[in-house]
LOTORZA-302449 format. One line per field, with one value per residue (C-alpha): residue in one letter; residue number from 1; x, y negated, z negated. Coordinates in steps of 0.05 Angstrom, whole numbers, always signed. Layout:
<drentis>
res	A,...;
n	NUM,...;
c1	X,...;
c2	Y,...;
c3	Z,...;
</drentis>
This chain:
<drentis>
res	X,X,X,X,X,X,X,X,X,X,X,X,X,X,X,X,X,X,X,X,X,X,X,X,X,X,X,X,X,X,X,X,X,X,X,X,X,X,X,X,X,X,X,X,X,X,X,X,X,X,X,X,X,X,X,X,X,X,X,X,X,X,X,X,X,X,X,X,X,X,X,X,X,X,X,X,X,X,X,X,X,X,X,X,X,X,X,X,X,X,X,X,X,X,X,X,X,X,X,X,X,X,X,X,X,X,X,X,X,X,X,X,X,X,X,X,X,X,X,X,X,X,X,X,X,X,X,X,X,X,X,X,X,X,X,X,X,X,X,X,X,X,X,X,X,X,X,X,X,X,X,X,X,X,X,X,X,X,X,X,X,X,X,X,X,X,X,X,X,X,X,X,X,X,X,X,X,X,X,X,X,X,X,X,X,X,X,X,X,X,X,X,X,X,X,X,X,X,X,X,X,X,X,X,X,X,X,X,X,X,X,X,X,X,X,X,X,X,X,X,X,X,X,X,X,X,X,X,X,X,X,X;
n	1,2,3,4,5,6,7,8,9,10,11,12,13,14,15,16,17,18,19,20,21,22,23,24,25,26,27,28,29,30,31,32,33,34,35,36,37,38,39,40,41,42,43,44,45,46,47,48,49,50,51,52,53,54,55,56,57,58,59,60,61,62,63,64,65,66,67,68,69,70,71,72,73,74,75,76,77,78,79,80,81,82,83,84,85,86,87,88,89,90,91,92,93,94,95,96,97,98,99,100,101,102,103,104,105,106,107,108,109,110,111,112,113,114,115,116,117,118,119,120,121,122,123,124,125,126,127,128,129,130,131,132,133,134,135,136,137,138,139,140,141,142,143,144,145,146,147,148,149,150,151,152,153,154,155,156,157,158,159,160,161,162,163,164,165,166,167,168,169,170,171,172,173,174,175,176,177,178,179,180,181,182,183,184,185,186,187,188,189,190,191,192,193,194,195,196,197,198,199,200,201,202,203,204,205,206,207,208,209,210,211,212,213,214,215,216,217,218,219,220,221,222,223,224,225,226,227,228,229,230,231,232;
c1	-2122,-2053,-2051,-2096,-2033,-2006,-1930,-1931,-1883,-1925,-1910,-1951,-1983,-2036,-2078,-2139,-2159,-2088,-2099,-2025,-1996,-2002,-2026,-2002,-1930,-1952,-1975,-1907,-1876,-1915,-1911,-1831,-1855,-1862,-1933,-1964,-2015,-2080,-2105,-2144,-2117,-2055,-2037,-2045,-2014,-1944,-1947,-1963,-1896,-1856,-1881,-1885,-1860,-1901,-1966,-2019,-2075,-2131,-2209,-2236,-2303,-2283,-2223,-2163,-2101,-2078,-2071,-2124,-2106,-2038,-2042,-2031,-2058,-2100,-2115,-2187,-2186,-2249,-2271,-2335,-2375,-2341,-2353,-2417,-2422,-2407,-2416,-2361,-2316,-2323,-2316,-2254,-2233,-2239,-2207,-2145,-2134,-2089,-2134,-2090,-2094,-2131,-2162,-2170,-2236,-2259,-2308,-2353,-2412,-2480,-2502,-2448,-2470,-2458,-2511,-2558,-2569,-2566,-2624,-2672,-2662,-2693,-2623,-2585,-2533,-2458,-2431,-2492,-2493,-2568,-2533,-2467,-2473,-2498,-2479,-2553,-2548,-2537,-2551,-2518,-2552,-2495,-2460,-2401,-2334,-2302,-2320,-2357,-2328,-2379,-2408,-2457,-2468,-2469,-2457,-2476,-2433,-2491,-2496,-2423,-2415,-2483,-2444,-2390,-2433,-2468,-2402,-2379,-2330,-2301,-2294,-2237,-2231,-2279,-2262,-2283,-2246,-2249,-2258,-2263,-2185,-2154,-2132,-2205,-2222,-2167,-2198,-2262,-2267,-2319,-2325,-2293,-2358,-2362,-2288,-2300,-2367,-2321,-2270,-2313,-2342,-2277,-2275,-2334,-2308,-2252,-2292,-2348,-2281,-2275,-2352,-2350,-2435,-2428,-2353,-2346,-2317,-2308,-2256,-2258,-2205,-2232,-2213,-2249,-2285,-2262,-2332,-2308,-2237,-2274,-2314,-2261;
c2	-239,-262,-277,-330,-368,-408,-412,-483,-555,-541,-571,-548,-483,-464,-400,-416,-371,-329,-274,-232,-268,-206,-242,-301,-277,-244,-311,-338,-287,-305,-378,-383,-431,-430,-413,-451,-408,-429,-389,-393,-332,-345,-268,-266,-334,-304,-239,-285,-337,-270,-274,-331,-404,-445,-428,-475,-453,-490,-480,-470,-487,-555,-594,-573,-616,-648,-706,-720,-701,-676,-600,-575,-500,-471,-400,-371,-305,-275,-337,-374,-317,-325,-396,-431,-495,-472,-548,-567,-521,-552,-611,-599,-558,-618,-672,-636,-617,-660,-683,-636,-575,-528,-474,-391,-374,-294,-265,-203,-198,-189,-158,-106,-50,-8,-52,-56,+18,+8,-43,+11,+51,+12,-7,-63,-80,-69,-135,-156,-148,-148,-130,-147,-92,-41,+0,-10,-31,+35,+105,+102,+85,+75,+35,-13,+30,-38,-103,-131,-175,-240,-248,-313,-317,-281,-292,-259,-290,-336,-358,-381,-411,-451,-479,-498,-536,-578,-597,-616,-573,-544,-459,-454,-368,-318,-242,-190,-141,-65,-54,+34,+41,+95,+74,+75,+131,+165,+147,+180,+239,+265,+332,+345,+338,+260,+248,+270,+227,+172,+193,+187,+121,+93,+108,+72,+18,+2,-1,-40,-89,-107,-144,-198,-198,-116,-121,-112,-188,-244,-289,-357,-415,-491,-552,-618,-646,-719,-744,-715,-744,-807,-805,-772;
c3	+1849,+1846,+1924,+1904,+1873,+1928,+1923,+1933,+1900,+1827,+1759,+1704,+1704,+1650,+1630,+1590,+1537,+1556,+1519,+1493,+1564,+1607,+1666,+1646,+1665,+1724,+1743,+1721,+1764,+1837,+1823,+1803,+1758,+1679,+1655,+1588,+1555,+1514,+1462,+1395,+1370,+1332,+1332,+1415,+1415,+1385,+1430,+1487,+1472,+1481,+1557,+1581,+1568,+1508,+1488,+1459,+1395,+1414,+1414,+1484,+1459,+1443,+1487,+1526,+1492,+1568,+1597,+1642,+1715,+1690,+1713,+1779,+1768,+1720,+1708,+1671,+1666,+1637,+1598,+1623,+1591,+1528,+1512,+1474,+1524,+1600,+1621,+1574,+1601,+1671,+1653,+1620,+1678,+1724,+1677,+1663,+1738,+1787,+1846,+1880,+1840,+1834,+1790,+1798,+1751,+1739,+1711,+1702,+1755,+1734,+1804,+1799,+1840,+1772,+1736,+1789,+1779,+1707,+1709,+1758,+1711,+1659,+1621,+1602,+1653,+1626,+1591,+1572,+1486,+1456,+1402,+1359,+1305,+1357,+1417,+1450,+1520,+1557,+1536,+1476,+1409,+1355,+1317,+1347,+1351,+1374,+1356,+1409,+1480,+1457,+1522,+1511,+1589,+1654,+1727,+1795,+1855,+1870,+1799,+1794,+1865,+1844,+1784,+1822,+1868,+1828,+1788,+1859,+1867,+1937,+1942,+1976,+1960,+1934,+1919,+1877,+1834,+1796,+1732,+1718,+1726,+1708,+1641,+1625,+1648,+1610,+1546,+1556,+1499,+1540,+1588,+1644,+1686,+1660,+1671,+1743,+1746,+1725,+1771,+1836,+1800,+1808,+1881,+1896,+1850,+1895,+1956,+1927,+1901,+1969,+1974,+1922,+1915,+1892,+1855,+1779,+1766,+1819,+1825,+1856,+1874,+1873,+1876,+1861,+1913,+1931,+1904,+1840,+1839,+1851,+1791,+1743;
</drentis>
């Protein structure tokens, strides 16, 4: 993901919805350039000024406190599933980026090869939440040990690069990512026979990483189409 970040004459540099600033300073750290974080948690908003250069509280679900056409990159990691209006998030996108810039968008992938075999088997694809109190979407049937991720919407490759097309907006990269790293797997309390399950999971993972349509998230660069800039 982070070869998506051109090292390139950039001003401002922002990660929506930023999170504690993990990425955010790994961003900092390929660009050379200081990263401002956005963030509606106050408590990831401190852990995140430790990281990177300023970070902003604001409500992603409402505006993005820029200029119009004042940023040159933005960064959303893991957000457009999170939100209540997708459309508003676009167009918020698009306002706040230079005619120039551009912005690197993830998210989880309905069509992961995981979830297709999920949904054959007649269950609920991973990230998908029928329910907030309860652990119901795969084998399980308990109550939430976590509280839950809030995913309002999902996307399949051809979803998202639909989305981007009709706000006008030009692809310029698409990839696909993993998601059963080994942290994760490290925190199964399970047998050994469904830590190796999970083990040879991860394998395929990492292939499947490599075919955006089958990978666990995509990620996409765009930039605003010149019909766009025109109308903006």
């Amino acid at each position: 993901m982070l070869g998506l970040f051109e090292q390139q004459d950039i001003d401002c540099v922002v990660d929506i919805g930023c999170g504690d600033g993990t990425i955010s300073s790994l961003i900092q750290d390929r660009v050379k350039r200081p990263v401002v974080g956005v963030d509606v948690s106050v408590v990831a908003a401190k852990r995140a000024k430790a990281r990177i250069s300023d970070v902003v509280v604001a409500d992603l679900n409402r505006s993005l406190p820029f200029r119009p056409e004042s940023i040159d990159v933005i960064f959303c990691g893991s957000v457009i599933e999170h939100v209540f209006d997708v459309d508003n998030l676009m167009d918020e996108i698009l306002s706040a980026m230079k005619n120039d810039g551009y912005c690197v968008l993830t998210t989880p992938n309905l069509a992961w090869w995981v979830n297709r075999l999920l949904v054959l088997a007649g269950l609920n694809p991973l990230f998908s939440e029928p329910s907030y109190r309860y652990d119901i979407a795969g084998i399980a049937k308990r109550k939430r040990p976590d509280a839950p991720a809030g995913h309002l919407h999902l996307f399949t490759t051809r979803t998202l690069k639909k989305l981007l097309d009709v706000y006008g907006c030009e692809l310029s990269a698409i990839g696909g990512s993993t998601i059963m790293e080994r942290h994760i797997i490290d925190r199964l309390e399970s047998s050994r026979k469904i830590r190796t399950v999970a083990f040879v999971a991860g394998v395929f993972d990492r292939i499947a990483a490599k075919f955006p349509t089958i990978a666990a998230e995509v990620i996409v660069r765009f930039r605003k189409s010149e019909s766009v800039q025109n109308v903006i």
